[in-house]
N, CA, C and O atoms as a GROMACS GRO file, in nm:
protein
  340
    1UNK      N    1   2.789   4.050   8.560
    1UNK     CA    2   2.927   4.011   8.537
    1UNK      C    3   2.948   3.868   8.589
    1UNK      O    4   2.923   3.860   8.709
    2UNK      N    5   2.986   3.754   8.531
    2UNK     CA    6   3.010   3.642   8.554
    2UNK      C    7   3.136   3.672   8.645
    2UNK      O    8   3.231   3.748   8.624
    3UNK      N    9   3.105   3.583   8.766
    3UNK     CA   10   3.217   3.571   8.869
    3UNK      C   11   3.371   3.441   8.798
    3UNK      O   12   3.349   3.328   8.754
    4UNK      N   13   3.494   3.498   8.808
    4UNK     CA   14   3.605   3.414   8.730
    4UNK      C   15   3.652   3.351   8.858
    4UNK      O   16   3.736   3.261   8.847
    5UNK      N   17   3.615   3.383   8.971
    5UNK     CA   18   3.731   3.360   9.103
    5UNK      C   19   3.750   3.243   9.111
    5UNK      O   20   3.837   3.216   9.194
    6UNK      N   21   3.682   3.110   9.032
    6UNK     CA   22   3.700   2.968   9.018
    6UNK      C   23   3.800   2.934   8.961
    6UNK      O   24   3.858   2.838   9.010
    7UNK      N   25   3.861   3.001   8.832
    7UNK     CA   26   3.960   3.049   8.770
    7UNK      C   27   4.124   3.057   8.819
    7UNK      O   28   4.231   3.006   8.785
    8UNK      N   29   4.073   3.156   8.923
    8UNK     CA   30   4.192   3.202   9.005
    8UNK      C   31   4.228   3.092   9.101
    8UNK      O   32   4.323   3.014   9.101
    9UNK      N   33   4.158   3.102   9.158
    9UNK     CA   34   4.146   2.932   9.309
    9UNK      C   35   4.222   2.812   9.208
    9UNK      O   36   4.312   2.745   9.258
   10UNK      N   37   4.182   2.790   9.067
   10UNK     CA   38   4.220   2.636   9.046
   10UNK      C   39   4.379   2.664   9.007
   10UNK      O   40   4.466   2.580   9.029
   11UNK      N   41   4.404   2.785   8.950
   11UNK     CA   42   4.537   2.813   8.925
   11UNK      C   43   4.612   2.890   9.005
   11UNK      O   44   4.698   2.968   8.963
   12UNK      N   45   4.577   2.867   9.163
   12UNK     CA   46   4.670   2.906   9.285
   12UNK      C   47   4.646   2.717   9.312
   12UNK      O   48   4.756   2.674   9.346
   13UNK      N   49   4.585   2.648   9.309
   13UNK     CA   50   4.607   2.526   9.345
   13UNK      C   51   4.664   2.453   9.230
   13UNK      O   52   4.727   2.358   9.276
   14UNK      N   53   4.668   2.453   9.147
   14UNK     CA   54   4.733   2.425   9.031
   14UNK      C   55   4.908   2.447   9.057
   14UNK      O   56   4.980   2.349   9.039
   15UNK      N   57   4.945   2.527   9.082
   15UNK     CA   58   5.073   2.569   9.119
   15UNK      C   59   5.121   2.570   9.222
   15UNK      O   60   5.232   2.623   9.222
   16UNK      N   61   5.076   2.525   9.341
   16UNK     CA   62   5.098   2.498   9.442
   16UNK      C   63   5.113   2.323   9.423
   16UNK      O   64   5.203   2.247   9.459
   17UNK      N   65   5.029   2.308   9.375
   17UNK     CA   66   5.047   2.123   9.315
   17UNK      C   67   5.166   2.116   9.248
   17UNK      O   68   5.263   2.057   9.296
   18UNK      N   69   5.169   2.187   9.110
   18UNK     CA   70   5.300   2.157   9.027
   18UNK      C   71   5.462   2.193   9.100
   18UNK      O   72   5.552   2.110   9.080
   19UNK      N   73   5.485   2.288   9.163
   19UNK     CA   74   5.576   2.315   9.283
   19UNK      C   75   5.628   2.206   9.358
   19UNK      O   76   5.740   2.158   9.342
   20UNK      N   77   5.490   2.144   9.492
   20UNK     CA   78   5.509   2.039   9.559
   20UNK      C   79   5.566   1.933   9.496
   20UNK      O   80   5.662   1.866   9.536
   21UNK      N   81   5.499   1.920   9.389
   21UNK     CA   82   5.570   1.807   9.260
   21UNK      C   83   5.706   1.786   9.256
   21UNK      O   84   5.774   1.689   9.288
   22UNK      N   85   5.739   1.923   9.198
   22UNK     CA   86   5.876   1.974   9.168
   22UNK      C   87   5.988   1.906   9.271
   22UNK      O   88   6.079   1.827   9.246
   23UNK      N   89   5.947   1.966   9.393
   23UNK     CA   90   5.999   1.963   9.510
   23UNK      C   91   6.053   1.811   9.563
   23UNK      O   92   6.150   1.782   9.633
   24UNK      N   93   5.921   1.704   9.483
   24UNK     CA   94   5.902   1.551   9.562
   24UNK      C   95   6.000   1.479   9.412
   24UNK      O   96   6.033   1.361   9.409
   25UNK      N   97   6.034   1.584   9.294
   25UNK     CA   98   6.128   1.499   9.226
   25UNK      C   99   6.028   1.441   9.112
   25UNK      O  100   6.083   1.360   9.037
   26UNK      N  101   5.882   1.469   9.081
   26UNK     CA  102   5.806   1.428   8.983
   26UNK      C  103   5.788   1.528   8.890
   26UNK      O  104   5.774   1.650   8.899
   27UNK      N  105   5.790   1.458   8.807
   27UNK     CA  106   5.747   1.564   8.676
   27UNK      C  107   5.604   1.587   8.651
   27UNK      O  108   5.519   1.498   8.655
   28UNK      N  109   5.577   1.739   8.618
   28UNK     CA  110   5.465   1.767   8.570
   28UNK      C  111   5.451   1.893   8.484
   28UNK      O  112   5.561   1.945   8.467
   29UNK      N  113   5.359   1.953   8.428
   29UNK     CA  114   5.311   2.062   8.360
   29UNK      C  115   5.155   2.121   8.362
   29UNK      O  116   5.070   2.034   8.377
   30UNK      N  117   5.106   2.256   8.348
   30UNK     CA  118   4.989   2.234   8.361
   30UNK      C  119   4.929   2.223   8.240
   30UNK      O  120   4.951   2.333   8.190
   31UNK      N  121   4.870   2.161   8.165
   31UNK     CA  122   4.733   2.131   8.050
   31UNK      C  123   4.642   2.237   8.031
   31UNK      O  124   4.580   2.236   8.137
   32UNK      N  125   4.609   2.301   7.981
   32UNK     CA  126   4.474   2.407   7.986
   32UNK      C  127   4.410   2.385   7.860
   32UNK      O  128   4.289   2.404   7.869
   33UNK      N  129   4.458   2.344   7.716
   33UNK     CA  130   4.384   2.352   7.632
   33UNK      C  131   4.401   2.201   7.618
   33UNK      O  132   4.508   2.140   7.618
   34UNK      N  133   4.210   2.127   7.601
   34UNK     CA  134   4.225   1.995   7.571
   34UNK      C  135   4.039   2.026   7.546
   34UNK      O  136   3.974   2.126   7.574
   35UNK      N  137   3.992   1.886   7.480
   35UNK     CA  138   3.878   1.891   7.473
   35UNK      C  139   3.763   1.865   7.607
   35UNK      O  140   3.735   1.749   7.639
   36UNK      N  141   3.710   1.966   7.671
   36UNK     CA  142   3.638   1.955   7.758
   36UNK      C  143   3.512   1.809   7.752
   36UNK      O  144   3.481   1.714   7.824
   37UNK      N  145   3.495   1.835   7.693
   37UNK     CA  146   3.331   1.701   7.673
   37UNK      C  147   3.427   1.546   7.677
   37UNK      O  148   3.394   1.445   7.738
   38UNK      N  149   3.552   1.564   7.594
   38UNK     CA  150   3.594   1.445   7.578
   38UNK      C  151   3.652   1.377   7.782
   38UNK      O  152   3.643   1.271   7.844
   39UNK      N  153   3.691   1.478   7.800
   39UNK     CA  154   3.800   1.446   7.919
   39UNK      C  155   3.668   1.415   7.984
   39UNK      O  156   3.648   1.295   8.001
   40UNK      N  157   3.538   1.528   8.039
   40UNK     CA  158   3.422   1.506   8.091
   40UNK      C  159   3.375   1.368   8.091
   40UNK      O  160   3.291   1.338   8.176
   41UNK      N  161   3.415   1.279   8.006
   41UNK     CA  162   3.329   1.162   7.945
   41UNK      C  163   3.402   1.055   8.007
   41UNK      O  164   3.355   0.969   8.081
   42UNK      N  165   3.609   1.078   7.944
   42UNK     CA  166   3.679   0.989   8.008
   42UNK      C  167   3.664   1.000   8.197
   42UNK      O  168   3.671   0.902   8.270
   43UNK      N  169   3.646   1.106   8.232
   43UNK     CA  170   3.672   1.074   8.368
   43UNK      C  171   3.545   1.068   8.453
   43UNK      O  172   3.545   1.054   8.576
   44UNK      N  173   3.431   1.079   8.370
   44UNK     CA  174   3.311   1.053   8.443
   44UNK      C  175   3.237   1.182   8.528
   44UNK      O  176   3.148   1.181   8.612
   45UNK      N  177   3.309   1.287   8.470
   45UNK     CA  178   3.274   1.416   8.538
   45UNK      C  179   3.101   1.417   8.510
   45UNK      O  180   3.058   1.393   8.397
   46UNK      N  181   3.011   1.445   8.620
   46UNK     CA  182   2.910   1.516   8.651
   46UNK      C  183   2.890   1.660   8.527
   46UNK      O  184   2.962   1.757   8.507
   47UNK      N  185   2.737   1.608   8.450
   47UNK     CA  186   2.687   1.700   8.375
   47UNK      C  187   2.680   1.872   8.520
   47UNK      O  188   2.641   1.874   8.636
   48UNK      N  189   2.730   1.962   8.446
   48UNK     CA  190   2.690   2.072   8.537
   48UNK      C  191   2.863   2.128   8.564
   48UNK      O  192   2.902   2.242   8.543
   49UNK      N  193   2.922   2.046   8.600
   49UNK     CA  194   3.066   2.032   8.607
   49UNK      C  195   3.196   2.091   8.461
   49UNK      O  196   3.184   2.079   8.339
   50UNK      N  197   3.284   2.138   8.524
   50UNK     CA  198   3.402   2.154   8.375
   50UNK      C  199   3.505   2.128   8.451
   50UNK      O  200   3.503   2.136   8.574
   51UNK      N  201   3.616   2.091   8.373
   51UNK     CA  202   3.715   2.072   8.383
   51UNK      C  203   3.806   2.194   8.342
   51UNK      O  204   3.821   2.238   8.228
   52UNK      N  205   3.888   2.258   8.508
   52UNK     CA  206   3.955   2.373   8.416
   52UNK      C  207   4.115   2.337   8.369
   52UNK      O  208   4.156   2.415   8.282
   53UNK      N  209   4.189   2.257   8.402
   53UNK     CA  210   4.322   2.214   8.415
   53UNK      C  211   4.343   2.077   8.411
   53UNK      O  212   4.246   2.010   8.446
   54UNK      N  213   4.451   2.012   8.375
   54UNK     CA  214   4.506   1.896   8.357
   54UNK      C  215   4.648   1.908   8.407
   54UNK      O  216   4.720   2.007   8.402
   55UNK      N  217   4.678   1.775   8.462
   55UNK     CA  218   4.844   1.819   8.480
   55UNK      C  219   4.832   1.623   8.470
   55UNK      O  220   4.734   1.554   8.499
   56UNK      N  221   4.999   1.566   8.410
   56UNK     CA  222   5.044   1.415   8.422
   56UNK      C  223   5.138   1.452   8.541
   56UNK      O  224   5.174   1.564   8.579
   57UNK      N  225   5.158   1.372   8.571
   57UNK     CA  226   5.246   1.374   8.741
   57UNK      C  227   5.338   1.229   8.728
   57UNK      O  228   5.293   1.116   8.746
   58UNK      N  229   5.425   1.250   8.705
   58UNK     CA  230   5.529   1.099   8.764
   58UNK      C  231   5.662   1.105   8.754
   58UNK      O  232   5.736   1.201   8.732
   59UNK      N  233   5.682   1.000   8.772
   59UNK     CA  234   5.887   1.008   8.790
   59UNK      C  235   5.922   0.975   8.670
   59UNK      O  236   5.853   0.906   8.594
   60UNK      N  237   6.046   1.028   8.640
   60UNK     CA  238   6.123   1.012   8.506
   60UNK      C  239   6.138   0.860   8.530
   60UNK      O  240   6.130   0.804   8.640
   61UNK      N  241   6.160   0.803   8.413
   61UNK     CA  242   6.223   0.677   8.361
   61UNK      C  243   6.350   0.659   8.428
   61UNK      O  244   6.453   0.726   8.428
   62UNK      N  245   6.313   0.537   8.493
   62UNK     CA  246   6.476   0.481   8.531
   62UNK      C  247   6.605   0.536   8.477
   62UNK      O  248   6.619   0.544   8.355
   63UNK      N  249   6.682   0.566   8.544
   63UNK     CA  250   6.806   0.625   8.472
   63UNK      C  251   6.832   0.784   8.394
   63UNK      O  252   6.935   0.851   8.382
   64UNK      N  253   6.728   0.802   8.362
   64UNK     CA  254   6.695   0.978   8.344
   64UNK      C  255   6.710   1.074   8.390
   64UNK      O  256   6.791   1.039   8.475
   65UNK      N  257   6.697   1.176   8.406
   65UNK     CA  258   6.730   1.276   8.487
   65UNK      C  259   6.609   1.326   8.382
   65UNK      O  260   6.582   1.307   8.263
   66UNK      N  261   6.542   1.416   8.518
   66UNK     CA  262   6.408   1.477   8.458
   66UNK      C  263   6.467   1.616   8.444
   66UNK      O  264   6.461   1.678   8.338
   67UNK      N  265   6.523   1.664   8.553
   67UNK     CA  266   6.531   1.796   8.490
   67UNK      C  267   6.698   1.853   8.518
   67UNK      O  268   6.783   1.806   8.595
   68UNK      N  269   6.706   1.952   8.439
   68UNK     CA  270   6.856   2.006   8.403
   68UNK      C  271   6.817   2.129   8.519
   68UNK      O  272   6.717   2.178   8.572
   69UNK      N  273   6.987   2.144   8.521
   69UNK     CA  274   7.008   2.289   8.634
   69UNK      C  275   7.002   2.409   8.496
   69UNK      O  276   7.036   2.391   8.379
   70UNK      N  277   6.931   2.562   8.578
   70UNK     CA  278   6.919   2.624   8.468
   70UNK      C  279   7.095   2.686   8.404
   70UNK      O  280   7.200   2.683   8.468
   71UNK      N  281   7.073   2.739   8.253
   71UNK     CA  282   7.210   2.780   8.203
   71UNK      C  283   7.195   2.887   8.208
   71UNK      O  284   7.080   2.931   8.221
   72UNK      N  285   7.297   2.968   8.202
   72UNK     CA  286   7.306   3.092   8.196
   72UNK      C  287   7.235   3.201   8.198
   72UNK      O  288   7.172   3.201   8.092
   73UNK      N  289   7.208   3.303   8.267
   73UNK     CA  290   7.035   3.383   8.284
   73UNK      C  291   7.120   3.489   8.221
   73UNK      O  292   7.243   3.496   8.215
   74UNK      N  293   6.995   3.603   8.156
   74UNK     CA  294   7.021   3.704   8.055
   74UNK      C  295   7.059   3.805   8.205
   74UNK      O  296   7.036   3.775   8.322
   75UNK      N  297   7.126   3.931   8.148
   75UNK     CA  298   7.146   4.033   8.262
   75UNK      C  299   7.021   4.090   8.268
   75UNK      O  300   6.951   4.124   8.173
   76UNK      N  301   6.990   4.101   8.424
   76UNK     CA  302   6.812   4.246   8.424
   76UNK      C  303   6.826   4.298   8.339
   76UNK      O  304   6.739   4.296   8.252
   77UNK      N  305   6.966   4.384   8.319
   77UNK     CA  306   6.941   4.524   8.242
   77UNK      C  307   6.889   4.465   8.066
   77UNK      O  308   6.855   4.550   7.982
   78UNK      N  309   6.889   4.344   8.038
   78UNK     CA  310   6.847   4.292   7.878
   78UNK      C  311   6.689   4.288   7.898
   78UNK      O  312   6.615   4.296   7.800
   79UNK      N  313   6.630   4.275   8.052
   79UNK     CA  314   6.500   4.159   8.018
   79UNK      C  315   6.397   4.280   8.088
   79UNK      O  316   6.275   4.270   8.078
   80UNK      N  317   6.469   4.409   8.169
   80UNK     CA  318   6.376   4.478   8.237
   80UNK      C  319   6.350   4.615   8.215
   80UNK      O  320   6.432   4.699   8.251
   81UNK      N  321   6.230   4.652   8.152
   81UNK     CA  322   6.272   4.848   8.111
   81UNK      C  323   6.223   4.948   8.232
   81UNK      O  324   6.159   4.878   8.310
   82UNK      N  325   6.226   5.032   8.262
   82UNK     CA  326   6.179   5.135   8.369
   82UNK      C  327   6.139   5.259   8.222
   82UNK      O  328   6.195   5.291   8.117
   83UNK      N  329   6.031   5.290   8.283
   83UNK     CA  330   5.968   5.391   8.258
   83UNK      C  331   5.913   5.374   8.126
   83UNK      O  332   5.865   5.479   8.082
   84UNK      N  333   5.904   5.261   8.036
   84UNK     CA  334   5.903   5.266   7.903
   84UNK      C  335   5.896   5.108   7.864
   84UNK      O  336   5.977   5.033   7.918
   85UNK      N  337   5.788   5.051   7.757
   85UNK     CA  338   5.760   4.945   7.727
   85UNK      C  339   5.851   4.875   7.668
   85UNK      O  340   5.827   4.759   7.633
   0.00000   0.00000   0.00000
């Protein structure tokens, strides 16, 4: 069985990154689907090596507002079932 726990580790640090982000007022997202060999090449990654995640990180544009307060949330009782799919 191939061990995934590399998997898990980069996407508990992955989100712990994008959070802190959050927190410092920068924008980000995480990346997961992109071309591996290409990014490997741009960033000089070591044959043996993969790339599991991407994230851009920076501040909105002067005058912007990066992010909105959320609107209106659905009631539990719309979004949650008990006992039944």
């Amino acid at each position: 069985m191939k061990d995934y726990s590399v998997l898990v580790d980069v996407s508990i640090g992955m989100t712990h990154l994008i959070l802190a982000a959050r927190n410092e007022g920068l924008g980000t997202c995480w990346i997961g689907m992109f071309d591996n060999t290409e990014v490997k090449r741009i960033l000089g990654v070591p044959e043996g090596w993969n790339v599991v995640g991407l994230t851009p990180l920076g501040y909105p544009k002067a005058g912007e507002k990066a992010f909105t307060e959320p609107g209106e949330r659905n009631p539990l009782s719309e979004i949650i079932s008990t006992d039944k799919f």
